[in-house]
C-alpha positions as CSV (number, residue, x, y, z in Angstrom):
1,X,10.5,50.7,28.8
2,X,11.5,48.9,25.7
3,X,14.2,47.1,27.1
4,X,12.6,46.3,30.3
5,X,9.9,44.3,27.8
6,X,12.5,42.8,26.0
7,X,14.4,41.5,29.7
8,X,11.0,40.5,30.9
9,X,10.2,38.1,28.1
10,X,13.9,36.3,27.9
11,X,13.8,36.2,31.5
12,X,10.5,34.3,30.9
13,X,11.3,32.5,28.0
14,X,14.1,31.0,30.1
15,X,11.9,30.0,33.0
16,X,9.8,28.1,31.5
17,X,12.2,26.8,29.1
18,X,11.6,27.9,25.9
19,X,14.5,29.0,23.8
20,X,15.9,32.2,23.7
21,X,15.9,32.7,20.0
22,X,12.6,32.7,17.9
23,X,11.9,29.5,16.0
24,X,13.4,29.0,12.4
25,X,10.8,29.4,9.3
26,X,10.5,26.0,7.6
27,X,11.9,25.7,4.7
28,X,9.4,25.3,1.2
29,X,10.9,23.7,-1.7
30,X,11.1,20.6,-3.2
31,X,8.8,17.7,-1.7
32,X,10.9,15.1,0.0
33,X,10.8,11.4,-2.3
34,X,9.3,8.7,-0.4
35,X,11.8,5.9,0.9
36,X,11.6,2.3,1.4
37,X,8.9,-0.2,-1.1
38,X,7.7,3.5,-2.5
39,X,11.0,4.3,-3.7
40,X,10.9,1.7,-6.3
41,X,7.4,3.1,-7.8
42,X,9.3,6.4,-8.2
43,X,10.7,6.6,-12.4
44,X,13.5,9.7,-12.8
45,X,12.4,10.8,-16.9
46,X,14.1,13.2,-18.4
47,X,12.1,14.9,-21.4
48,X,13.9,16.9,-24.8
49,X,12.6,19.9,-26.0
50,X,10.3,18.8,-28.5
51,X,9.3,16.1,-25.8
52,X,8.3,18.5,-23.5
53,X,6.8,20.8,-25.6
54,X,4.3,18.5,-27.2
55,X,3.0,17.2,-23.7
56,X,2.1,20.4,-22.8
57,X,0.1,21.1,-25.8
58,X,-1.5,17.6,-25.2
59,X,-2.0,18.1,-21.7
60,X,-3.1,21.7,-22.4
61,X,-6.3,20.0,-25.1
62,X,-7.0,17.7,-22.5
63,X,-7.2,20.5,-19.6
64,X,-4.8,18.8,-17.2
65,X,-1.8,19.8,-15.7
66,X,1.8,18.1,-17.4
67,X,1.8,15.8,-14.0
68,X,-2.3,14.8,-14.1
69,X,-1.7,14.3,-17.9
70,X,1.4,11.8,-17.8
71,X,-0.1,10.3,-14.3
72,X,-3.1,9.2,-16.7
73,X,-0.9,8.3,-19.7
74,X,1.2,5.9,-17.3
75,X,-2.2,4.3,-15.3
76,X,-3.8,3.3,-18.9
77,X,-1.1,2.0,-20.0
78,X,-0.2,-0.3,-17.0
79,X,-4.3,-1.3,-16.7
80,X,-4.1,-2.1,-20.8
């Protein structure tokens, strides 16, 4: 009975045109960079150790993630 499902549905599937094997999961990982005039806004940094480290302390006293904390550092200093 099993396999008379399993007929059924591909014998479906290929009548109305669907394709035989079950769609893909989409991929999660890294967000795709923006292209075109955003690409220019985009800045690749690199931070040492001790760089790193003492942003997430700061970031940590101000209760803001590393990104909201250098997003805010970057904004004053471009509206100073």
């Amino acid at each position: 009975q099993l396999m008379e499902q399993l007929d059924y549905n591909l014998l479906y599937r290929w009548f109305v045109g669907l394709t035989l094997t079950p769609p893909k999961a989409k991929k999660v990982g890294r967000p795709r960079l923006p292209k075109g005039d955003a690409k220019g806004r985009i800045v690749p940094v690199r931070f040492n150790a001790e760089d790193l480290k003492r942003i997430t302390i700061t970031a940590k006293a101000s209760k803001m993630t590393i990104s909201e904390w250098i997003r805010c550092i970057l904004n004053a200093a471009i509206n100073a």
